[in-house]
MDTraj code that builds the backbone (N, CA, C; nanometers):
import mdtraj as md
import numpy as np

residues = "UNK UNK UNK UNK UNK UNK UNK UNK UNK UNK UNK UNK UNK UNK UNK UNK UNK UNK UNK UNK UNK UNK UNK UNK UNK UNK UNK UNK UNK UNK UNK UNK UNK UNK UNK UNK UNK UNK UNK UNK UNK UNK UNK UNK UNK UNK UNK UNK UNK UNK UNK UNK UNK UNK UNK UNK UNK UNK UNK UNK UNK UNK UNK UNK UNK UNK UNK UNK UNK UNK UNK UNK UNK UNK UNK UNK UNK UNK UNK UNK UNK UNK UNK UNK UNK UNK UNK UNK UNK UNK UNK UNK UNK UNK UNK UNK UNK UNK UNK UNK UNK UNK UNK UNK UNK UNK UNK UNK UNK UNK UNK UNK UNK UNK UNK UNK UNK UNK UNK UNK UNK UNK UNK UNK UNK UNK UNK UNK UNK UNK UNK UNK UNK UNK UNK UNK UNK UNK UNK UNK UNK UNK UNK UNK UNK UNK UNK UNK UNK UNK UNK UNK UNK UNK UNK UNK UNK UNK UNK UNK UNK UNK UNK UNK UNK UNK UNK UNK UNK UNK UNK UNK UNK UNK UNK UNK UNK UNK UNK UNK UNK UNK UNK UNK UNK UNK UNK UNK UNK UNK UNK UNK UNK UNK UNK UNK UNK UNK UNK UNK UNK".split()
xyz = np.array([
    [-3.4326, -6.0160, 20.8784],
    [-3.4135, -5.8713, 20.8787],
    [-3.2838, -5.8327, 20.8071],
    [-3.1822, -5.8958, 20.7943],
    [-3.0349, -5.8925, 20.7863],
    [-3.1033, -5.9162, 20.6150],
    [-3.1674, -6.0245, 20.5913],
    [-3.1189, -5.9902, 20.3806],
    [-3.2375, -5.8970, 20.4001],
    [-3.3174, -5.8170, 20.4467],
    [-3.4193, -5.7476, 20.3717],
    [-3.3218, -5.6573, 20.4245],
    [-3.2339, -5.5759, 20.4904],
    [-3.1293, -5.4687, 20.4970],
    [-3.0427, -5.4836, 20.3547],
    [-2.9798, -5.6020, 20.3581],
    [-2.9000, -5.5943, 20.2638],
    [-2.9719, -5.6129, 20.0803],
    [-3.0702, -5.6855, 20.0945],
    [-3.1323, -5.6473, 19.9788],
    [-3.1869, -5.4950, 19.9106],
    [-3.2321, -5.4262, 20.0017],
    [-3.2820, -5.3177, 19.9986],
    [-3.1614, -5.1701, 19.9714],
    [-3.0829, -5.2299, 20.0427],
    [-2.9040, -5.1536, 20.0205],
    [-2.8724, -5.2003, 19.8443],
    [-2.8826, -5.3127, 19.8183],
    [-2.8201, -5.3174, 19.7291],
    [-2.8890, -5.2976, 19.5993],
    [-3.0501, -5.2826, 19.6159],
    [-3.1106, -5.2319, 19.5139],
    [-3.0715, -5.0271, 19.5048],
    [-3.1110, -4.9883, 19.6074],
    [-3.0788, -4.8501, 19.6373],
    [-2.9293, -4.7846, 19.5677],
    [-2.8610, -4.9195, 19.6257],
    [-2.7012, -4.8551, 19.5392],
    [-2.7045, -4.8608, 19.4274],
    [-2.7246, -4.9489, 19.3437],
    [-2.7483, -4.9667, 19.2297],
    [-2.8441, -4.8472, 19.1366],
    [-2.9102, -4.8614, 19.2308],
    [-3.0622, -4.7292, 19.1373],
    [-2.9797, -4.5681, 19.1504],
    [-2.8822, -4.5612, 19.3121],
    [-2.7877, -4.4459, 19.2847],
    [-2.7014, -4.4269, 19.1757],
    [-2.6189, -4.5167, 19.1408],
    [-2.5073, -4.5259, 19.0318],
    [-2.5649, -4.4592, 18.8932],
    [-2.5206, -4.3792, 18.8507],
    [-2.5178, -4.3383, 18.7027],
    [-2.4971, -4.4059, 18.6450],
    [-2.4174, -4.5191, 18.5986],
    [-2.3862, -4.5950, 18.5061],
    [-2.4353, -4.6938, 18.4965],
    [-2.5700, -4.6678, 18.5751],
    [-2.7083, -4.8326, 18.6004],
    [-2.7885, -4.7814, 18.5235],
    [-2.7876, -4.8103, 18.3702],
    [-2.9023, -4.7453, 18.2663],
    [-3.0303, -4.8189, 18.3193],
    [-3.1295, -4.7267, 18.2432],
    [-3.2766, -4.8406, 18.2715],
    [-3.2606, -4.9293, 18.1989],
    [-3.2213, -4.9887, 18.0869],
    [-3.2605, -5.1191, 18.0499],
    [-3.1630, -5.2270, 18.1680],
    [-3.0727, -5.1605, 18.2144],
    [-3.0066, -5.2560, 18.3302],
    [-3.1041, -5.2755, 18.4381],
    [-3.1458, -5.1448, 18.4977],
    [-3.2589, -5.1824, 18.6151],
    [-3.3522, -5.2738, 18.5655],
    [-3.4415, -5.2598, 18.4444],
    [-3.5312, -5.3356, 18.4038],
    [-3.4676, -5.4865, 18.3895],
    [-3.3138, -5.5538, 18.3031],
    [-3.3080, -5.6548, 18.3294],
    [-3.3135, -5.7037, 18.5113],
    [-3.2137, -5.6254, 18.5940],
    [-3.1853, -5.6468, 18.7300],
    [-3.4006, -5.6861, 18.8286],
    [-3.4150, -5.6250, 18.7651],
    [-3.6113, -5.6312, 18.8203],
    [-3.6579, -5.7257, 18.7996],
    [-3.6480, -5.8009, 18.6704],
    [-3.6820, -5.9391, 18.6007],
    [-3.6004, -6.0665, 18.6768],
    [-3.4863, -6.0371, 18.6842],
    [-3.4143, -6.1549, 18.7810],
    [-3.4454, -6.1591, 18.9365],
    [-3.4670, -6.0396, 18.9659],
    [-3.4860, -6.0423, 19.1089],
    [-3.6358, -6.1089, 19.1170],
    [-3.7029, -6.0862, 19.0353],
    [-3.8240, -6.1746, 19.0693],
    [-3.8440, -6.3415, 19.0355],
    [-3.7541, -6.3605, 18.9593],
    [-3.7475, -6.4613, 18.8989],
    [-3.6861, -6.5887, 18.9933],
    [-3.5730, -6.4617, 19.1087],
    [-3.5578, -6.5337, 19.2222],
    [-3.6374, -6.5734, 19.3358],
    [-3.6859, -6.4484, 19.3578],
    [-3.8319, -6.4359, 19.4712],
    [-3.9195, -6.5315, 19.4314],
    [-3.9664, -6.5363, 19.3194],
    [-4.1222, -6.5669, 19.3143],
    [-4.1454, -6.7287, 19.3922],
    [-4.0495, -6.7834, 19.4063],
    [-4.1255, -6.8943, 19.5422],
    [-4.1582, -6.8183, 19.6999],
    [-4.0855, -6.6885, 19.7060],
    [-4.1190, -6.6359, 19.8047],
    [-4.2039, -6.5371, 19.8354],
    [-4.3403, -6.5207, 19.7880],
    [-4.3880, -6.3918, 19.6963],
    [-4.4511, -6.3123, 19.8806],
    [-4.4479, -6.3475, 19.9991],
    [-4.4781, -6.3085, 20.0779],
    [-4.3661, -6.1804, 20.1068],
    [-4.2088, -6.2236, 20.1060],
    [-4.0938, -6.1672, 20.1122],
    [-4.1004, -6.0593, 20.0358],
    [-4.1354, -6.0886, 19.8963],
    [-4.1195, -6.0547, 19.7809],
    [-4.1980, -5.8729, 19.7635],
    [-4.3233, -5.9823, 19.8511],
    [-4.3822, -5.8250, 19.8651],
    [-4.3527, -5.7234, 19.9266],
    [-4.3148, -5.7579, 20.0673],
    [-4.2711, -5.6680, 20.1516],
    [-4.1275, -5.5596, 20.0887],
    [-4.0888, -5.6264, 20.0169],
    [-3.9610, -5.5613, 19.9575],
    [-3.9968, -5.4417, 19.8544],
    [-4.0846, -5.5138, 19.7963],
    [-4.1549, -5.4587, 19.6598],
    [-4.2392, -5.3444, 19.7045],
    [-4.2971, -5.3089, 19.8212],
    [-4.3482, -5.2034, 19.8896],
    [-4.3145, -5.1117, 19.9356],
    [-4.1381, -5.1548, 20.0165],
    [-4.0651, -5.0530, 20.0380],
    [-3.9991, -5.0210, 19.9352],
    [-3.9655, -5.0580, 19.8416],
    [-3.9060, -4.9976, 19.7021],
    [-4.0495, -4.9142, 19.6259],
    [-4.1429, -4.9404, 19.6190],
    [-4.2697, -4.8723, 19.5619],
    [-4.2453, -4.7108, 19.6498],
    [-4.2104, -4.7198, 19.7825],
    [-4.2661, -4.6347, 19.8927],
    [-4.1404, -4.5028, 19.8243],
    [-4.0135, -4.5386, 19.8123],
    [-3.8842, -4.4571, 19.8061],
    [-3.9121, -4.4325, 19.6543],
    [-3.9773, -4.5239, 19.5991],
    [-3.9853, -4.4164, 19.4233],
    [-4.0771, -4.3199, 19.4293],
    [-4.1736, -4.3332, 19.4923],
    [-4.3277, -4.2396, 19.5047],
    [-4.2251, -4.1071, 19.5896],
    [-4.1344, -4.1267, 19.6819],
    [-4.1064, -4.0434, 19.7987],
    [-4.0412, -3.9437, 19.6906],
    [-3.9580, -4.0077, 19.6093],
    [-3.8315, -3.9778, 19.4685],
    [-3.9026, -3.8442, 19.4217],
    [-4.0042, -3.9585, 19.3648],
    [-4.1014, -3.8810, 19.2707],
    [-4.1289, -3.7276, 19.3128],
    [-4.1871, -3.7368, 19.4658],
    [-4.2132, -3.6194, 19.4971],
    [-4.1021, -3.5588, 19.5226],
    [-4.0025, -3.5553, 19.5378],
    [-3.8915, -3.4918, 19.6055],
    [-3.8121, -3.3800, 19.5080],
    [-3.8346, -3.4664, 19.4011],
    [-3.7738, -3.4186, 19.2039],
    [-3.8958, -3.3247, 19.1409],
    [-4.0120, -3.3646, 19.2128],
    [-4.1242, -3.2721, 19.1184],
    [-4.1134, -3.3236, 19.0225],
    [-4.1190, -3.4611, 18.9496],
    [-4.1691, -3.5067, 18.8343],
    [-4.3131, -3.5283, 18.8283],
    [-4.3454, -3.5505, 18.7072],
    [-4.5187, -3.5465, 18.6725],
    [-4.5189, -3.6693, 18.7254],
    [-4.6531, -3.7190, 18.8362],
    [-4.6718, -3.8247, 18.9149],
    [-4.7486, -3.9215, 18.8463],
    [-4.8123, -3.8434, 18.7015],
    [-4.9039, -3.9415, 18.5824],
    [-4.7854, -4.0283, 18.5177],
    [-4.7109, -4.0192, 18.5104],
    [-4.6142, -4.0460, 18.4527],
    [-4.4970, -4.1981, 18.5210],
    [-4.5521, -4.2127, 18.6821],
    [-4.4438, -4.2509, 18.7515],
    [-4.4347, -4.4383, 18.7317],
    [-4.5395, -4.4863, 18.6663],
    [-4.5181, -4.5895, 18.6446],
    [-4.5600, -4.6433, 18.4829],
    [-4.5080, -4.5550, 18.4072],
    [-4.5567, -4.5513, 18.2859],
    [-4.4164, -4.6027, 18.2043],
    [-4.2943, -4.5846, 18.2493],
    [-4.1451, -4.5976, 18.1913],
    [-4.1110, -4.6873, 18.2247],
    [-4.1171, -4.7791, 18.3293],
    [-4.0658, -4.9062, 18.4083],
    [-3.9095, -4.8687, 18.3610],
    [-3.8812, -4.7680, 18.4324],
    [-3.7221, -4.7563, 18.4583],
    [-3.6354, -4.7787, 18.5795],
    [-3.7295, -4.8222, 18.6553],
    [-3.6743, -4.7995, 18.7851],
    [-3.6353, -5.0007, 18.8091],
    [-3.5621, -5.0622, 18.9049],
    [-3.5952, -5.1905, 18.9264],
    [-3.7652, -5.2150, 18.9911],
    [-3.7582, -5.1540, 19.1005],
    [-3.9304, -5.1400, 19.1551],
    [-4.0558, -5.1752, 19.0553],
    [-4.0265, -5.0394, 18.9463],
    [-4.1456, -5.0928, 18.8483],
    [-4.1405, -5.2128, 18.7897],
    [-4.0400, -5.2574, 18.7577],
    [-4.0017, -5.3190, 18.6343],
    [-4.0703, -5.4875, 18.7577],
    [-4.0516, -5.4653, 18.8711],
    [-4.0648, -5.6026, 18.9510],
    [-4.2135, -5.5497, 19.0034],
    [-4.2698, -5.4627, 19.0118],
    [-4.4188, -5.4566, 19.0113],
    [-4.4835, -5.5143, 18.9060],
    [-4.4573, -5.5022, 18.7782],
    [-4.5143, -5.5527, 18.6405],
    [-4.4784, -5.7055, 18.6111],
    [-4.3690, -5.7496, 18.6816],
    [-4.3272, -5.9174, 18.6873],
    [-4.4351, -5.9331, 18.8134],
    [-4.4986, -5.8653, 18.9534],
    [-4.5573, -5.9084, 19.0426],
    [-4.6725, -5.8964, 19.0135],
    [-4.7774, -5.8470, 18.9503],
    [-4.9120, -5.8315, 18.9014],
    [-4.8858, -5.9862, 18.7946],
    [-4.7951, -6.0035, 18.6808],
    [-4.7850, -6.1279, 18.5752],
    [-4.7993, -6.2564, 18.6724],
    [-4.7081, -6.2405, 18.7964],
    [-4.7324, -6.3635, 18.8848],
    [-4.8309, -6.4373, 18.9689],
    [-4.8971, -6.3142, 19.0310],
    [-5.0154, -6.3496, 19.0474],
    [-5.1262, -6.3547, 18.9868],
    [-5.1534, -6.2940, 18.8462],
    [-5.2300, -6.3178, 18.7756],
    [-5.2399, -6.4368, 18.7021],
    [-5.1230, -6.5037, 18.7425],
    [-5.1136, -6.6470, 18.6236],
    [-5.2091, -6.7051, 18.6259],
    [-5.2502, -6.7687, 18.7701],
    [-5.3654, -6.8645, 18.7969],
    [-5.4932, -6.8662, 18.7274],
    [-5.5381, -6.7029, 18.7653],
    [-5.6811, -6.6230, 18.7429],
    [-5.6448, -6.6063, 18.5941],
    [-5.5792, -6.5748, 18.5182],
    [-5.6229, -6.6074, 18.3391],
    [-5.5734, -6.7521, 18.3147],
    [-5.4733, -6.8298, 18.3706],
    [-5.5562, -6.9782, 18.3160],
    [-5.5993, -7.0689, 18.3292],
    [-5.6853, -7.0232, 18.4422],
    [-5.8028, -7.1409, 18.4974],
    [-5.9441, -7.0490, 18.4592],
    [-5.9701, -6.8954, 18.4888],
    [-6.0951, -6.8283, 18.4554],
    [-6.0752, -6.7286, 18.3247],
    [-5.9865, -6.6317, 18.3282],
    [-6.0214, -6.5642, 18.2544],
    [-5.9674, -6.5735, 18.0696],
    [-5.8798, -6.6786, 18.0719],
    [-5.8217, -6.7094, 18.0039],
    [-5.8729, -6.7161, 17.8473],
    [-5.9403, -6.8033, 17.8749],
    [-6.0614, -6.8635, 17.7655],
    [-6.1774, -6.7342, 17.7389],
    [-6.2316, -6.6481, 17.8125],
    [-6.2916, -6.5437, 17.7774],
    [-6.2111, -6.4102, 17.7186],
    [-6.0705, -6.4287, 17.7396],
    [-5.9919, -6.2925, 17.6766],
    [-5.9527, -6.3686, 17.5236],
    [-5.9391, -6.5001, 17.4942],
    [-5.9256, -6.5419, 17.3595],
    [-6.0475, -6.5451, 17.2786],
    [-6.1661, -6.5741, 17.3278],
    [-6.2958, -6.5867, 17.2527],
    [-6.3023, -6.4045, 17.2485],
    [-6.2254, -6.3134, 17.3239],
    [-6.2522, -6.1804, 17.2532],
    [-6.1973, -6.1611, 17.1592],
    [-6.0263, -6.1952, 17.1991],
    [-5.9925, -6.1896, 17.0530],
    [-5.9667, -6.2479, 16.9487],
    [-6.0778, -6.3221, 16.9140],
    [-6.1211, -6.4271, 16.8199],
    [-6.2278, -6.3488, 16.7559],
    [-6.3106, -6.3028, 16.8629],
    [-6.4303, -6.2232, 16.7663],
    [-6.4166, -6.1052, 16.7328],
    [-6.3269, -6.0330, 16.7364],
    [-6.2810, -5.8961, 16.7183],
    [-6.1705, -5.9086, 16.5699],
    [-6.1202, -6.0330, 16.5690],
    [-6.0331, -6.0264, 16.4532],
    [-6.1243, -6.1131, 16.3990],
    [-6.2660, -6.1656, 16.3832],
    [-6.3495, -6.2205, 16.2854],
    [-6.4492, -6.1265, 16.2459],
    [-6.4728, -5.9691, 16.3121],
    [-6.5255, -5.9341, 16.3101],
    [-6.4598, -5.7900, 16.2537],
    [-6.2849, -5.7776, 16.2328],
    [-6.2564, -5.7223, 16.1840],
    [-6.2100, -5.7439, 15.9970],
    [-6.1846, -5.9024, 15.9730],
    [-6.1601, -5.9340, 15.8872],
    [-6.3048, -5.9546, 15.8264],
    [-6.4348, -5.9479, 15.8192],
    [-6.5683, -5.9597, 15.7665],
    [-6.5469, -5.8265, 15.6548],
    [-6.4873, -5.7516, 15.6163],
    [-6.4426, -5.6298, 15.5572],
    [-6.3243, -5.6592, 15.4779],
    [-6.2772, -5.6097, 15.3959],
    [-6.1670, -5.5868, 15.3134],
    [-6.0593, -5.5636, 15.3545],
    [-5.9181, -5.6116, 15.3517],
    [-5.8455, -5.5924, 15.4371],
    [-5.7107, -5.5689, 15.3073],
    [-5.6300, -5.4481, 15.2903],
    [-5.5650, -5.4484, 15.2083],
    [-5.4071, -5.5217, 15.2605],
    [-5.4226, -5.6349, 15.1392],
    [-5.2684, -5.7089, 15.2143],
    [-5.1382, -5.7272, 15.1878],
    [-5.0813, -5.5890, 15.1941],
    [-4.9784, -5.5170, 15.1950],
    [-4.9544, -5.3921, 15.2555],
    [-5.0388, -5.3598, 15.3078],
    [-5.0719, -5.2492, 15.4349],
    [-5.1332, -5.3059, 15.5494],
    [-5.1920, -5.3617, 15.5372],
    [-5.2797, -5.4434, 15.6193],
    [-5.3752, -5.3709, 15.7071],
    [-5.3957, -5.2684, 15.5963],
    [-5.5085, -5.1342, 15.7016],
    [-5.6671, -5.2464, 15.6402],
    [-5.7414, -5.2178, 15.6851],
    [-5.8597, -5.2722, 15.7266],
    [-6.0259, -5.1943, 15.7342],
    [-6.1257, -5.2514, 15.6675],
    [-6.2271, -5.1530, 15.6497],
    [-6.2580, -5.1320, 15.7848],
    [-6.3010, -5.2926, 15.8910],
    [-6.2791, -5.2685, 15.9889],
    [-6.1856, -5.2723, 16.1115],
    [-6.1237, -5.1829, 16.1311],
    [-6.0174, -5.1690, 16.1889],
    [-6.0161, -5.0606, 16.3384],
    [-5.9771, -5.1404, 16.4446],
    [-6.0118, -5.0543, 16.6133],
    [-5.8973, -4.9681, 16.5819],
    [-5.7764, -4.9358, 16.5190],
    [-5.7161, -4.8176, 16.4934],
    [-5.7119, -4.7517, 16.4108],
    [-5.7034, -4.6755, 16.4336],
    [-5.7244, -4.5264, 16.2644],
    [-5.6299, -4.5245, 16.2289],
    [-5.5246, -4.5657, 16.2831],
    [-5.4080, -4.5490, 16.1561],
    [-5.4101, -4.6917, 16.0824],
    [-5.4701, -4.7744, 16.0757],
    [-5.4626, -4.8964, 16.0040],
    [-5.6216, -4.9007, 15.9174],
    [-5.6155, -4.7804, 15.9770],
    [-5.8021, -4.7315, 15.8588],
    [-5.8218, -4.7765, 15.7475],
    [-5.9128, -4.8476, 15.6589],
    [-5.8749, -4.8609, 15.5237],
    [-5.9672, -4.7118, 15.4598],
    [-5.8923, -4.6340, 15.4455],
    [-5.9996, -4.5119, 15.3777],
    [-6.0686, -4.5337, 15.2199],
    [-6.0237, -4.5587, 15.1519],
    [-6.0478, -4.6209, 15.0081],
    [-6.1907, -4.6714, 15.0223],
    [-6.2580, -4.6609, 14.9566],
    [-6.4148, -4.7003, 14.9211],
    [-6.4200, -4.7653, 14.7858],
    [-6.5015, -4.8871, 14.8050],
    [-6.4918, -4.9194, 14.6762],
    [-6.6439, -5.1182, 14.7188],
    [-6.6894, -5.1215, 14.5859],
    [-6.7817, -5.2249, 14.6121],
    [-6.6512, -5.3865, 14.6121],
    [-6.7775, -5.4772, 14.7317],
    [-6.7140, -5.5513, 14.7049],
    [-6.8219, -5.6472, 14.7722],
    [-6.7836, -5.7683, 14.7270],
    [-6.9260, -5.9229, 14.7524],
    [-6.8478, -6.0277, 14.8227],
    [-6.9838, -6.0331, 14.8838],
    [-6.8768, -6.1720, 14.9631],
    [-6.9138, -6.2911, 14.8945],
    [-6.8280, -6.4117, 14.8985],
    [-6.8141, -6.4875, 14.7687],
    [-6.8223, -6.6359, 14.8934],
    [-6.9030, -6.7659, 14.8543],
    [-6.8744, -6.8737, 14.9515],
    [-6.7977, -6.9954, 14.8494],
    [-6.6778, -7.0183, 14.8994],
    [-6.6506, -7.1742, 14.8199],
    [-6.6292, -7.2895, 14.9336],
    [-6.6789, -7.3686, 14.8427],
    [-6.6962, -7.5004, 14.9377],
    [-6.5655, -7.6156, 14.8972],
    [-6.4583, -7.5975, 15.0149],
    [-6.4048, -7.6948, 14.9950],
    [-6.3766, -7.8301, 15.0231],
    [-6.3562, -7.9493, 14.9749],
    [-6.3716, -8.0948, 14.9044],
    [-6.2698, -8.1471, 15.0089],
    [-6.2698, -8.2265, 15.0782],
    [-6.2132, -8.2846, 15.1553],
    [-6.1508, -8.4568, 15.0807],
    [-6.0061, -8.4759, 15.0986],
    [-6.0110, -8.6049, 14.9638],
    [-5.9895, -8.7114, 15.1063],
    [-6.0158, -8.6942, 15.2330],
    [-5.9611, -8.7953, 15.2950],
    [-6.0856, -8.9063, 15.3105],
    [-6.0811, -8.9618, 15.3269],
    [-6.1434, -9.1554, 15.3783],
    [-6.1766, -9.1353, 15.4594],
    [-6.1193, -9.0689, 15.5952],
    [-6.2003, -9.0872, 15.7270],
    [-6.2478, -8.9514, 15.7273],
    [-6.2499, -8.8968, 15.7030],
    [-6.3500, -8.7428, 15.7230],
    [-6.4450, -8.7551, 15.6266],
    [-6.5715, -8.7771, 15.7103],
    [-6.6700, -8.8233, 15.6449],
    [-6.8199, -8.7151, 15.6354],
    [-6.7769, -8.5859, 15.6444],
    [-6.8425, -8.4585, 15.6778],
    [-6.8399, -8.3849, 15.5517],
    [-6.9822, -8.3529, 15.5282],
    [-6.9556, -8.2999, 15.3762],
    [-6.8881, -8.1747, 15.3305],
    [-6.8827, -8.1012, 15.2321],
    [-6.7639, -8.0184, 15.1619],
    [-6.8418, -7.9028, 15.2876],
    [-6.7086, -7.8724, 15.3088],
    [-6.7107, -7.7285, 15.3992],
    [-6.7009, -7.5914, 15.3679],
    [-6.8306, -7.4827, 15.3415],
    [-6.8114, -7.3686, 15.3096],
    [-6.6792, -7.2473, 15.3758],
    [-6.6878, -7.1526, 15.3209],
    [-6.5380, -7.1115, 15.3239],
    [-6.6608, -6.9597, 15.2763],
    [-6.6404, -6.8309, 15.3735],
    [-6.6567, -6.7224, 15.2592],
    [-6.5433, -6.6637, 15.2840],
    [-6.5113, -6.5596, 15.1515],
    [-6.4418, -6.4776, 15.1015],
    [-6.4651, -6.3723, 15.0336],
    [-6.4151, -6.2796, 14.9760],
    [-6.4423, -6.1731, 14.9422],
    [-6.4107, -6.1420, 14.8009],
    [-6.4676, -6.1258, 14.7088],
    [-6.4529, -6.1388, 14.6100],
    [-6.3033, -6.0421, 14.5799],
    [-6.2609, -5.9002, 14.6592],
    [-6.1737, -5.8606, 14.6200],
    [-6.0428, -5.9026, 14.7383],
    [-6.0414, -6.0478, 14.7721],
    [-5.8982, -6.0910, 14.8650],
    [-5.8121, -6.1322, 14.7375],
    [-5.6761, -6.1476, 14.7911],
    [-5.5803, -6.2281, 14.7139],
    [-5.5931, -6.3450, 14.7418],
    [-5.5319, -6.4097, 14.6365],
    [-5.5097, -6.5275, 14.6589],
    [-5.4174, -6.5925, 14.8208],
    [-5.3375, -6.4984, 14.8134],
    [-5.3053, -6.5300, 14.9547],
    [-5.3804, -6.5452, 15.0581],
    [-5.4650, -6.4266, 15.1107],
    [-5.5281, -6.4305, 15.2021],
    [-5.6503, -6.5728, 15.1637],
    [-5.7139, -6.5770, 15.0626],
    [-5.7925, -6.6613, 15.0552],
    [-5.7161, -6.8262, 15.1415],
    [-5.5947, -6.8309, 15.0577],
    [-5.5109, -6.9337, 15.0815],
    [-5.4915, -6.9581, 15.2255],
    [-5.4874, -6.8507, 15.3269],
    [-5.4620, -6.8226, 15.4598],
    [-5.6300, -6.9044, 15.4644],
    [-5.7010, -6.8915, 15.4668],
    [-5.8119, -6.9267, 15.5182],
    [-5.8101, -7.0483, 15.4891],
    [-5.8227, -7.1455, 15.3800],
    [-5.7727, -7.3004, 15.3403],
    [-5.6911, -7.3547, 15.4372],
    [-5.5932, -7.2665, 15.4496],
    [-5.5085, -7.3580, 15.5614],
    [-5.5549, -7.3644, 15.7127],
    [-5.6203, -7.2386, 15.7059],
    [-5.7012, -7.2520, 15.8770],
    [-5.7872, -7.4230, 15.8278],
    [-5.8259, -7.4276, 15.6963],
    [-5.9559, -7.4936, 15.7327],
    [-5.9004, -7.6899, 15.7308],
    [-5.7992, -7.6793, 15.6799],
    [-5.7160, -7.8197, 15.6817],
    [-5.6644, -7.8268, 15.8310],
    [-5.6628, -7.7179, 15.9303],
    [-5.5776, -7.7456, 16.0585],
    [-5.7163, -7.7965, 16.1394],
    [-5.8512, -7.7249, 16.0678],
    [-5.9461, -7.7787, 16.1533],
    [-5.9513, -7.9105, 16.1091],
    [-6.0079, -7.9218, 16.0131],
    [-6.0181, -8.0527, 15.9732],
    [-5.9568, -8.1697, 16.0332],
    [-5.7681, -8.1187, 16.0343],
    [-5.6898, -8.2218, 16.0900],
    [-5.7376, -8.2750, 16.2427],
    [-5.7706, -8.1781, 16.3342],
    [-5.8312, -8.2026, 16.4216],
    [-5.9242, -8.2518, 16.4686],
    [-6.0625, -8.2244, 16.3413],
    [-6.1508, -8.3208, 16.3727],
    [-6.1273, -8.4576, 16.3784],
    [-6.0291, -8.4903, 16.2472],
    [-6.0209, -8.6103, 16.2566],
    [-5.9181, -8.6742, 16.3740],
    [-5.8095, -8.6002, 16.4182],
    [-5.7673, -8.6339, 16.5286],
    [-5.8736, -8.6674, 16.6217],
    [-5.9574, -8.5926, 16.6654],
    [-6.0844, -8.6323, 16.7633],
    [-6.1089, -8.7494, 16.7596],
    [-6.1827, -8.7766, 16.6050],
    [-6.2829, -8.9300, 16.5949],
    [-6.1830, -9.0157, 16.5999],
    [-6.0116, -9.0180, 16.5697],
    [-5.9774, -9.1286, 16.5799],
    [-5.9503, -9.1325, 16.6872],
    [-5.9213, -9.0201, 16.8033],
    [-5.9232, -9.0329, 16.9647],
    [-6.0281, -9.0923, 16.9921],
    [-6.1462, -9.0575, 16.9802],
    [-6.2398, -9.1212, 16.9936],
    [-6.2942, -9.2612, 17.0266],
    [-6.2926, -9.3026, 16.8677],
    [-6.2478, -9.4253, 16.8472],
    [-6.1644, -9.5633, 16.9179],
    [-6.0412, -9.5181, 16.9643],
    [-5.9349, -9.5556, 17.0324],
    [-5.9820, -9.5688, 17.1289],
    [-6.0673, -9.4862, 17.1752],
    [-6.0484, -9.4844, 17.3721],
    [-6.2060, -9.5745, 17.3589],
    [-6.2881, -9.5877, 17.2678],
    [-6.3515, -9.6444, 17.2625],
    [-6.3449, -9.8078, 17.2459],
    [-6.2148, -9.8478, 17.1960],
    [-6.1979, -9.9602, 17.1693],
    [-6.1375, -10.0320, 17.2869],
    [-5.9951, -9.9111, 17.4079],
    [-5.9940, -9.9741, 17.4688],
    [-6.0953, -9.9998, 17.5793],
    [-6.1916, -9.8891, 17.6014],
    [-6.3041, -9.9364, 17.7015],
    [-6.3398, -10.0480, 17.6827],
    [-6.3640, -10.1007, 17.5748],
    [-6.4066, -10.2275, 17.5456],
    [-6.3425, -10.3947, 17.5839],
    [-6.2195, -10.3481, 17.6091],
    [-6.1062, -10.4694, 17.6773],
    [-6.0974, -10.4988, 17.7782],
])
top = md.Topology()
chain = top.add_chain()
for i, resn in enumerate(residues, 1):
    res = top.add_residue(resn, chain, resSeq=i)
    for name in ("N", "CA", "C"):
        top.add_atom(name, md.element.get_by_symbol(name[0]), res)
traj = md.Trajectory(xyz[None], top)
C-alpha cells in the first residue's frame, strides 16, 4: 500500500509541475513500465488509477473527450500504449504475427503490380491518395529470366516480371530480392544435406 501511495504521489506531482513537458511524461511512462513489466498485476492496478484521474481531468477542464487518448501526453497514456505492446507480445508472435506479415506482403505485391514512379514513389496502386500516381500512360509487363551461375543450385533460370516502364533501379531491387532467395534456398539444401549426413552416424 505504502509504494502504491507513494508511486501514485509521485506520478501526480510530476503531471502537476509546469516544467514536466509531454515529451518528459512520455519518456517518464516508458521507464516506468519498463520497470513494472515483471509486475504487470501491480502495474495494472496503478495504470487504472492513473487512467481514472485523467478521464476525471478530462471532465473537469471540458476538453473534447475524442481526443483524450489520441496525444499520449500524459505519463498514464503514454504507459497504457507500453501496456496493450506488453501484453500483446505473445498473441502477435506465436498467432497473429505471421498473418499481419503475409498482409503486408500482399498489399505491397499487390501495390507494386502497377507503375510506381521512383522518385516520388506515388504509385498506380496506392491505399493513399496522396501517393496517387495520377499520370496515365501505357505500359507492359515484361518477364526476364534470370541465370543462376552457382554449382549447387540446381533449379532452372528463374522468371522475374517487370514493367517495361521501371528503372533500372527498381528492376535491380527485384534481382537482389531474387539472389537473397536463392541464397536461402541453397542454405536449405545444404542444411538439409548436413542434418542428413549426420542422421546417418
Amino acid at each position: 500500500m505504502v509504494l502504491q501511495t507513494f508511486f501514485l504521489t509521485m506520478v501526480r506531482t510530476m503531471e502537476a509541475n509546469k516544467y514536466f513537458l509531454g515529451k518528459d511524461r512520455v519518456y517518464v511512462g516508458s521507464l516506468v513500465m519498463v520497470v513494472l513489466q515483471e509486475k504487470m498485476g501491480y502495474c495494472t492496478e496503478m495504470l487504472k488509477q492513473l487512467l481514472r484521474e485523467l478521464i476525471d481531468r478530462t471532465v473537469e477542464k471540458k476538453f473534447q473527450p475524442k481526443i483524450l487518448f489520441r496525444r499520449s501526453e500524459s505519463v498514464a497514456e503514454r504507459m497504457l500504449a507500453a501496456w496493450f505492446t506488453f501484453l500483446m507480445h505473445d498473441y502477435l508472435r506465436n498467432y497473429a504475427g505471421k498473418r499481419l506479415y503475409d498482409l503486408y506482403w500482399g498489399i505491397k505485391q499487390q501495390m507494386e503490380k502497377g507503375p510506381q514512379d521512383a522518385i516520388t514513389l506515388e504509385a498506380r496502386y496506392s491505399l493513399s491518395e496522396e501517393k496517387l500516381l495520377r499520370a496515365t500512360f501505357e505500359y507492359k509487363e515484361l518477364t526476364i529470366f534470370i541465370a543462376s551461375d552457382s554449382m549447387t543450385y540446381t533449379q532452372p533460370d528463374m522468371p522475374v516480371r517487370v514493367l517495361d516502364c521501371d528503372t533500372i533501379t527498381q528492376v535491380w531491387f527485384f534481382l537482389e530480392f531474387f539472389n537473397i532467395v536463392v541464397f536461402f534456398i541453397m542454405l536449405d539444401q545444404n542444411l538439409s544435406r548436413f542434418i542428413s549426413v549426420l542422421g546417418r552416424r
